[in-house]
C-alpha positions as CSV (number, residue, x, y, z in Angstrom):
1,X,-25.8,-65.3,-55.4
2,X,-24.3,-64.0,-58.9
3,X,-26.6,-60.7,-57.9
4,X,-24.8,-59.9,-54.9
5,X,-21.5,-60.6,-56.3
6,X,-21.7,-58.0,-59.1
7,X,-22.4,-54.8,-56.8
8,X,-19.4,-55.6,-55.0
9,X,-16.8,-56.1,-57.8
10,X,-18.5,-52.4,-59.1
11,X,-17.8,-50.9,-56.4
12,X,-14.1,-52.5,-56.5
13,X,-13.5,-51.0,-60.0
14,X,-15.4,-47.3,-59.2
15,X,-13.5,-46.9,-56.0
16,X,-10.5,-49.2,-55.2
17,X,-8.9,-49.7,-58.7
18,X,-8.7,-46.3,-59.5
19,X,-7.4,-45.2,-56.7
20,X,-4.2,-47.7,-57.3
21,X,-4.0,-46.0,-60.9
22,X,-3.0,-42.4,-59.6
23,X,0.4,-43.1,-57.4
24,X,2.0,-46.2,-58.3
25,X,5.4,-47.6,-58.2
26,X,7.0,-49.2,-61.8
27,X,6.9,-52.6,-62.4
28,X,7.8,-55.0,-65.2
29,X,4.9,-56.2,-67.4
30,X,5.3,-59.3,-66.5
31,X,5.8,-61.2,-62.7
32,X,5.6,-64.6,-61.6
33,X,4.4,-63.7,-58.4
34,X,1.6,-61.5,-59.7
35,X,0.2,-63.7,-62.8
36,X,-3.8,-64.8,-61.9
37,X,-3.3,-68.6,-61.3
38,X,-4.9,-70.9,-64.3
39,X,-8.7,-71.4,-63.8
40,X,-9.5,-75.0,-65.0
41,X,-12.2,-74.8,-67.9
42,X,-11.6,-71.4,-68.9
43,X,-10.1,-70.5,-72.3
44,X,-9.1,-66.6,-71.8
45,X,-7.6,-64.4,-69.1
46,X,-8.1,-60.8,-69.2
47,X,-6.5,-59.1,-66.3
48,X,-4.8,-55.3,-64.7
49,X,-2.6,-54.3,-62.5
50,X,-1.2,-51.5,-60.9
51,X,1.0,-50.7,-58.3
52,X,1.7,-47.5,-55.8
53,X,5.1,-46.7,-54.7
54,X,5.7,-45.0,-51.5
55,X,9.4,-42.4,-51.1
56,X,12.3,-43.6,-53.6
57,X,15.7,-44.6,-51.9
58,X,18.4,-45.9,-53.2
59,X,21.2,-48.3,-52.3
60,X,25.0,-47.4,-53.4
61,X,27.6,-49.7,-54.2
62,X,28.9,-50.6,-50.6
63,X,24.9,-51.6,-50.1
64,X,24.1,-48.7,-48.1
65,X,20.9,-46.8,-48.1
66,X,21.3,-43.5,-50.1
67,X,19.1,-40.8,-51.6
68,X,18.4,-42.2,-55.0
69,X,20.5,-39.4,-56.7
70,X,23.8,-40.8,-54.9
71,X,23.1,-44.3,-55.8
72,X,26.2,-44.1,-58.0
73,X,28.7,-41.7,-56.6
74,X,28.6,-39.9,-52.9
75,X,28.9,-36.2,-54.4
76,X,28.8,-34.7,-58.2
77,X,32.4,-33.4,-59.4
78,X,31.8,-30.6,-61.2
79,X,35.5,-29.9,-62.3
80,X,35.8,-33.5,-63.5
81,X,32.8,-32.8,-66.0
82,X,35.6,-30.7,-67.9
83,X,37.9,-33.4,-68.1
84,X,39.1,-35.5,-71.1
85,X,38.8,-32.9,-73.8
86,X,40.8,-31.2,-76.2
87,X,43.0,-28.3,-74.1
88,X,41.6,-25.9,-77.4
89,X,38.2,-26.5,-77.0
90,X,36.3,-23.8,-74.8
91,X,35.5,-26.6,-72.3
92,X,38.8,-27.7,-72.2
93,X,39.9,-23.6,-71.5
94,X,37.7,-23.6,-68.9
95,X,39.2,-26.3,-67.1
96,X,43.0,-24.9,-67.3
97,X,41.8,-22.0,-65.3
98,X,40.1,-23.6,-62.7
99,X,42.6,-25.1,-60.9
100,X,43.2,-28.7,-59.3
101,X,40.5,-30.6,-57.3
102,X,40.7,-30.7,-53.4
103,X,37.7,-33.2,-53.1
104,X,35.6,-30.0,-52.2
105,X,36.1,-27.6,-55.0
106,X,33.4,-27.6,-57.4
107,X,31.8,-30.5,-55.8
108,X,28.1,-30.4,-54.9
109,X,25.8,-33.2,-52.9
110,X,22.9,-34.0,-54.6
111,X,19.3,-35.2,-53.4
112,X,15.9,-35.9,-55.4
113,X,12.1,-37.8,-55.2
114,X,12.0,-40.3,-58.0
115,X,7.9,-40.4,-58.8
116,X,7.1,-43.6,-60.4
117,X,4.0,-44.8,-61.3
118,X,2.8,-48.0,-63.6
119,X,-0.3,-50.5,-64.9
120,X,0.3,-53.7,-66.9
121,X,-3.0,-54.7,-68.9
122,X,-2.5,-58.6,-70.3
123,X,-4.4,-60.8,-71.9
124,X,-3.6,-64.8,-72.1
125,X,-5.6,-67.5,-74.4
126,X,-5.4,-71.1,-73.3
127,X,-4.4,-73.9,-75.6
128,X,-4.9,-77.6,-75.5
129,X,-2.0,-79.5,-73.4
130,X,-1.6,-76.6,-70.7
131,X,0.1,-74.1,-72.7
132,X,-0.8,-70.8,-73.0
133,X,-0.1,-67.3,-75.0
134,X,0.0,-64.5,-73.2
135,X,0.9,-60.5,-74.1
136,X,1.4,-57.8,-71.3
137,X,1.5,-53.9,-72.0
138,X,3.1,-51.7,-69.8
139,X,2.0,-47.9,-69.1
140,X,3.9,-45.6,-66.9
141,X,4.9,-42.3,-65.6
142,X,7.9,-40.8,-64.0
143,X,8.7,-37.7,-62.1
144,X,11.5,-36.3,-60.7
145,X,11.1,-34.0,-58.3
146,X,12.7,-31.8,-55.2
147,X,16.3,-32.1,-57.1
148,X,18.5,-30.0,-54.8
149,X,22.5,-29.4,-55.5
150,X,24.6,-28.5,-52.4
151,X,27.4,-26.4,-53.6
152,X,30.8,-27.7,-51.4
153,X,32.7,-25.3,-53.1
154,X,33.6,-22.5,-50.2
155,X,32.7,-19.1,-49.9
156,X,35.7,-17.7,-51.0
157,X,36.7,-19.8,-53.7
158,X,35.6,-16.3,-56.1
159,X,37.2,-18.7,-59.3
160,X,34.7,-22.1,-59.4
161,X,31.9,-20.1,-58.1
162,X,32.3,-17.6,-60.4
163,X,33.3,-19.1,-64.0
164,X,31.0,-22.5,-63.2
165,X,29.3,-23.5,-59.7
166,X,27.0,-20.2,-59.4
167,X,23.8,-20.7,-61.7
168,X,24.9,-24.5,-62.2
169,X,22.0,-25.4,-63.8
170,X,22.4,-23.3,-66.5
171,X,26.0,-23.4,-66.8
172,X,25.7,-27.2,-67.6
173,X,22.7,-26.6,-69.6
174,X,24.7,-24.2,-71.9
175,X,28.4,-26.8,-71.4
176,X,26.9,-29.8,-72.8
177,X,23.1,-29.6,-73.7
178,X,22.3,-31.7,-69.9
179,X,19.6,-30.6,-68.4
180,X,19.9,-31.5,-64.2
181,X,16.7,-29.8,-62.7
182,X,13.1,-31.7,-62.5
183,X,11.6,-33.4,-64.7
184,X,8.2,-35.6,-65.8
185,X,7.9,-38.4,-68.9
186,X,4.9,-40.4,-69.6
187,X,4.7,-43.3,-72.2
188,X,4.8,-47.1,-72.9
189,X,7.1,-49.7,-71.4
190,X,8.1,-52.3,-73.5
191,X,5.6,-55.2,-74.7
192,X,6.3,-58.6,-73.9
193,X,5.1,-61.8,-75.2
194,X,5.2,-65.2,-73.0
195,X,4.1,-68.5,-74.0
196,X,3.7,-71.1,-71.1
197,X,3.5,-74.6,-70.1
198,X,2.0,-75.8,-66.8
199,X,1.4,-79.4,-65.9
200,X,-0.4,-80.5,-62.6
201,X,0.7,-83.6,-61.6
202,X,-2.2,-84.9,-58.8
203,X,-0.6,-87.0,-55.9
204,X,-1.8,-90.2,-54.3
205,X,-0.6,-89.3,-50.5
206,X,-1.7,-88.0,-47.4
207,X,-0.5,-84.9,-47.4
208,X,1.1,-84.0,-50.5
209,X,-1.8,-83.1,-53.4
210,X,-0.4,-81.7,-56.1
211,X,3.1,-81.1,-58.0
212,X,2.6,-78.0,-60.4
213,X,5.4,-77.5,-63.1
214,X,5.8,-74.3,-64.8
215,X,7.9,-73.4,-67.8
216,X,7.8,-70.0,-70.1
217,X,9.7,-68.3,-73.0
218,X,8.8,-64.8,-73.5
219,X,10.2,-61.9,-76.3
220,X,10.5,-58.6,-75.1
221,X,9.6,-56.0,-77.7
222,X,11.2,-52.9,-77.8
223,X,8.1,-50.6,-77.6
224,X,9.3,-48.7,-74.7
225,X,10.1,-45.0,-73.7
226,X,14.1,-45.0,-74.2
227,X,16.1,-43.2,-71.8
228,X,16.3,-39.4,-71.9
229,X,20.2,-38.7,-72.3
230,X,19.4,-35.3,-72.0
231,X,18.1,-35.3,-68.2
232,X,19.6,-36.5,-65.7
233,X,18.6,-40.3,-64.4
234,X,15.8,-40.2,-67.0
235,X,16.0,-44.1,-67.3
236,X,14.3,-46.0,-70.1
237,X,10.7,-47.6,-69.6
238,X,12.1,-51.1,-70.7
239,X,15.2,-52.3,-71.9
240,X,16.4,-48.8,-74.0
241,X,15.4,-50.0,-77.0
242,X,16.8,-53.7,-76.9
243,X,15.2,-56.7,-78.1
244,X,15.3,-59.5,-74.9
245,X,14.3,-63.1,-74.6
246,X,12.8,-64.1,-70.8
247,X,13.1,-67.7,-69.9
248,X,11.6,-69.2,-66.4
249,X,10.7,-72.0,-64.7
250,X,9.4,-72.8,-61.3
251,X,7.9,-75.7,-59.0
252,X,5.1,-75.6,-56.7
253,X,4.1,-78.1,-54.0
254,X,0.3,-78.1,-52.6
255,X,-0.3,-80.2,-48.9
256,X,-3.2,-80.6,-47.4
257,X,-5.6,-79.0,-50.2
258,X,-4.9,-76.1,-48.2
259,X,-0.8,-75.0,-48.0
260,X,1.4,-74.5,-51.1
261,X,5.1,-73.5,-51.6
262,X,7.4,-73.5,-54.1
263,X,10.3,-71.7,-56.1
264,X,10.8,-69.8,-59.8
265,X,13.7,-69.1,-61.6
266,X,13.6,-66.7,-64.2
267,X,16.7,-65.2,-66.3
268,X,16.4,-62.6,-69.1
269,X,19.0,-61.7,-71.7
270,X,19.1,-58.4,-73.7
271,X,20.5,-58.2,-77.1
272,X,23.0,-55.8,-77.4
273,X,22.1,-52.0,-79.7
274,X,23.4,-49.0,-80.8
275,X,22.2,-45.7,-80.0
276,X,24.1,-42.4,-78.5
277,X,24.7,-42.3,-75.3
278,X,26.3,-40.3,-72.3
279,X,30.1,-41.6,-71.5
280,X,32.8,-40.7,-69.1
281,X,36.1,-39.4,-71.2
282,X,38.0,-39.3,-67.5
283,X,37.9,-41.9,-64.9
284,X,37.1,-39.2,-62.2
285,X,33.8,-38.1,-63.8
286,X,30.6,-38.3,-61.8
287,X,27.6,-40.5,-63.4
288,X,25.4,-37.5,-63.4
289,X,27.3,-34.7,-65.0
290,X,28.5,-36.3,-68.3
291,X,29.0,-33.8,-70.9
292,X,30.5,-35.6,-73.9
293,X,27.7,-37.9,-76.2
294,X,28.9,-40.5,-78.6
295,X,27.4,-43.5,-80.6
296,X,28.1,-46.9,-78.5
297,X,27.2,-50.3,-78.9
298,X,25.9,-52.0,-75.6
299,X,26.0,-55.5,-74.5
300,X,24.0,-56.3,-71.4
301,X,25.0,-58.3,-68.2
302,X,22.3,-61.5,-67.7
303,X,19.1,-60.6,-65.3
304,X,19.0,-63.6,-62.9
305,X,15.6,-63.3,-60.7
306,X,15.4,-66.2,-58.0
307,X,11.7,-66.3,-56.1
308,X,10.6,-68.3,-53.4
309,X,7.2,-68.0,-51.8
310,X,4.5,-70.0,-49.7
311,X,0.9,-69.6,-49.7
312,X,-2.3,-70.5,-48.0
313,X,-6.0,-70.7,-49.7
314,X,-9.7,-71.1,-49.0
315,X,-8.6,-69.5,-45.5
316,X,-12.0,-67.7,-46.0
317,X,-14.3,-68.6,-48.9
318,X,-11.8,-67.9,-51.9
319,X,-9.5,-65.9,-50.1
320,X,-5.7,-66.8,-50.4
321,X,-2.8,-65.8,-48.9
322,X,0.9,-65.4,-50.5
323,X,4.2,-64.4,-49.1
324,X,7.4,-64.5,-50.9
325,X,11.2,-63.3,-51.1
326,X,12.6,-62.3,-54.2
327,X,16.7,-61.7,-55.0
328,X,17.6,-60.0,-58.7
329,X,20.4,-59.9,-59.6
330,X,21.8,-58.1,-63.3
331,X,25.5,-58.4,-64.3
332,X,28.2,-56.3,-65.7
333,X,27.1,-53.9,-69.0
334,X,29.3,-53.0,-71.3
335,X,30.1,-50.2,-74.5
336,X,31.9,-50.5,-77.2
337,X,32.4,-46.8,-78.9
338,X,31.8,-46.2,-82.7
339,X,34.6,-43.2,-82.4
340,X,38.5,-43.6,-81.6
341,X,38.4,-40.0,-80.0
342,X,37.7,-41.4,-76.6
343,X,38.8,-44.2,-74.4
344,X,36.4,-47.6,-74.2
345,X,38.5,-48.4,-71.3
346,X,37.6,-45.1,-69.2
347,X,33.8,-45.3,-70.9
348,X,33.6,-48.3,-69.3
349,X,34.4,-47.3,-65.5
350,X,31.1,-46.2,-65.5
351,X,29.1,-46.8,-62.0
352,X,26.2,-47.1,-63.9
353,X,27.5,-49.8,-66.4
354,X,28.4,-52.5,-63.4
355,X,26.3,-54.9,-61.4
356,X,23.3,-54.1,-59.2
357,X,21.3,-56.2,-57.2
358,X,17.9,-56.3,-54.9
359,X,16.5,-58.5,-52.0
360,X,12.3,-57.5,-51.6
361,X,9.8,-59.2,-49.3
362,X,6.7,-59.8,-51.3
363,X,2.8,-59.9,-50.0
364,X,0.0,-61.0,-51.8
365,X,-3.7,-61.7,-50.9
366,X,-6.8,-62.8,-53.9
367,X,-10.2,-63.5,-53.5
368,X,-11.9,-65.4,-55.8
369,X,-15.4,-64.7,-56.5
370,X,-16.1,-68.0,-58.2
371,X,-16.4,-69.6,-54.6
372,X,-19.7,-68.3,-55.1
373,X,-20.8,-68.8,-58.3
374,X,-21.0,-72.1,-60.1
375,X,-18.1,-73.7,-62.6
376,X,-20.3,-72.5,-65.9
377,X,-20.7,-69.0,-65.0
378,X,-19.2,-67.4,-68.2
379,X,-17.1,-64.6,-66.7
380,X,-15.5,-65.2,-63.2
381,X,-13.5,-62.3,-61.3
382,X,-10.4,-62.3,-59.0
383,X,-9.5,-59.4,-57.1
384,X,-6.1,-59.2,-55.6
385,X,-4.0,-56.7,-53.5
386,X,0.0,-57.0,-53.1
387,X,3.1,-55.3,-51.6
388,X,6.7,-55.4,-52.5
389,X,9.0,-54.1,-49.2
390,X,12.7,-53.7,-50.2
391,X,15.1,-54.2,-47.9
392,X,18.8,-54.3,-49.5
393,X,20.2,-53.9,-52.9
394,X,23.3,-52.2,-54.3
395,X,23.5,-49.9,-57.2
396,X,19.9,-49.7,-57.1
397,X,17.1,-47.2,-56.8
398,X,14.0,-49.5,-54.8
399,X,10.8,-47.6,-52.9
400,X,8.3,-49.8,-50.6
401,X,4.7,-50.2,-52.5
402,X,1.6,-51.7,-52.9
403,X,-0.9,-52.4,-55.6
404,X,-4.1,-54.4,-56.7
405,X,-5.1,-56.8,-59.7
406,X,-8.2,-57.5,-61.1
407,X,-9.0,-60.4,-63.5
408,X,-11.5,-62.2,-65.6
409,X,-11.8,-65.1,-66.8
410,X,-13.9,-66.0,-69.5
């Protein structure tokens, strides 16, 4: 039986996984709903996965659907990007001369395709007394592509097109070192380490089996791609160079050998750093055409992730299925400026800085190959495919995907 097995996990790697690997959408190295479930007997869990994403969109801050380039502000004020400095300063010149802003003047609509693509590889070695050590290392790459500005400003408005609007691209390239044309960054994500205690607590009754208790700690290491202040929406591959802590918990119920359901909570806290960043000096400002860089300290809002799901298994041999919902939510960031030449107050009005939030249906379906071998076989497979379908958020750029996991345990 082993014989037959192995031709079909081959061709799983040589034609299936790779495929996942060219057009994925990011994920975080580590998710509840995605972790191989704990195979009794077995010591170490090597596993992969990798997801697809389908078309970026975004969700603004009234929750509608948006291009992902507007999930922050409507339009792009390109007169307010000269706002808040010194009169004297050639930027602040510019501005004198331009005029006052009719909510069309030197305004432009904005629209992009955010490319994401990403693979976790994790290892996890079980301990005596259900605990377990795990470590999950992220990959990805991103690509902005199709970025289109709309000028508003009309025809015969001969002063913004001339002294800023026409050539934009360039003009903001040579104002304030941003550039706000494609782009494409490959590199880590950050590392994160989880230790893990689960406890099966078998049931005497005639339909509920089982009562599985998880709990986990995990350390998120800053090994990640920070984000590019120098592009627009170049977001960091992690946490921008912040330590985190994760903690979680969850509950599972299994009936009838056969059903399961159950809840996780997980909340992750960020350390606050320093570094320099892009910050509005007027409260008009657009979050996409910030001109002005200054060292600022960060503290981050709390990431709250509430997931519920229900599952059936051995509907086929070792096939299971898994359906879940999933809210996140993240709080209120904050800077704290290392220079007194610019307002915390207005740094702080930032779009970007304040609470998002995101509702997804999740999908998942495994089949386990070690329904057909026997319990000392010393490698056993799992394959696994899964879908994440967004369906409201705010302050949040989401895309519909799908993905597939592959694991061995030894």
């Amino acid at each position: 039986m082993i014989r037959k097995i192995y031709p079909l996990l081959i061709l799983y790697v040589l034609f299936i996984f790779p495929t996942s690997l060219f057009a994925m959408n990011i994920i975080k190295p580590f998710d509840i709903f995605l972790r191989p479930q704990v195979r009794k007997d077995k010591k170490i869990q090597i596993f992969a996965w990798a997801e697809a994403g389908l078309k970026s969109n975004g969700y603004d801050l009234c929750r509608n659907k948006v291009n992902v380039l507007r999930i922050w502000n409507r339009d792009q004020n390109a007169l307010a990007m000269l706002n808040g400095c010194d009169p004297e300063t050639p930027i602040g010149k510019l501005r004198a001369r331009l005029g006052d802003d009719d909510r069309c003047r030197g305004h432009f609509c904005v629209d992009g395709e955010l490319k994401p693509i990403g693979a976790t590889i994790a290892a996890r070695y079980f301990f005596p007394y259900n605990i377990s050590l795990g470590i999950y290392i992220p990959v990805y790459s991103m690509k902005l592509d199709n970025v289109l500005w709309k000028n508003l400003t009309p025809l015969g408005d001969t002063v913004v097109r001339e002294n800023l609007t026409n050539n934009f691209p360039a003009r903001v390239r040579e104002l304030g070192c941003l550039d706000i044309c494609s782009w494409r960054r490959t590199g880590l994500g950050d590392a994160l380490l989880v230790g893990e205690w689960q406890g099966n607590f078998k049931q005497n009754k005639p339909m509920l089996k089982n009562v599985i208790i998880d709990a986990r700690l995990g350390l998120s290491l800053p090994t990640g791609l920070k984000q590019d202040e120098d592009k627009i929406f170049a977001l960091a591959f992690g946490n921008d160079g912040a330590w985190g802590i994760m903690f979680g918990g969850g509950l599972d119920l299994v009936w009838a050998d056969y059903f399961r359901a159950g809840f996780d909570v997980e909340l992750n806290h960020l350390f606050g750093n320093k570094k320099v960043r892009r910050i509005k000096t007027a409260l008009d400002q657009t979050e996409l055409l910030l001109l002005q860089k200054e060292c600022a300290y960060k503290d981050y809002g709390l990431t709250q992730q509430f997931t519920l799901h229900a599952g059936i298994f051995k509907l086929l041999g070792g096939l299971t299925l898994d359906i879940g919902y999933r809210f996140t939510k993240h709080g209120d960031d904050s800077l704290r400026l290392e220079t007194t030449c610019f307002s915390d107050k207005i740094a702080n009005s930032a779009e970007s800085l304040k609470e998002w939030t995101s509702h997804q249906l999740l999908v998942r379906t495994d089949y386990d190959f070690g329904y057909h071998m026997s319990e000392d076989a010393t490698v056993i497979p799992t394959v696994s495919f899964f879908a994440r379908v967004p369906f409201n958020g705010k302050r949040i750029a989401l895309s519909p995907s799908f993905g597939a996991i592959l694991t061995f345990d030894f």
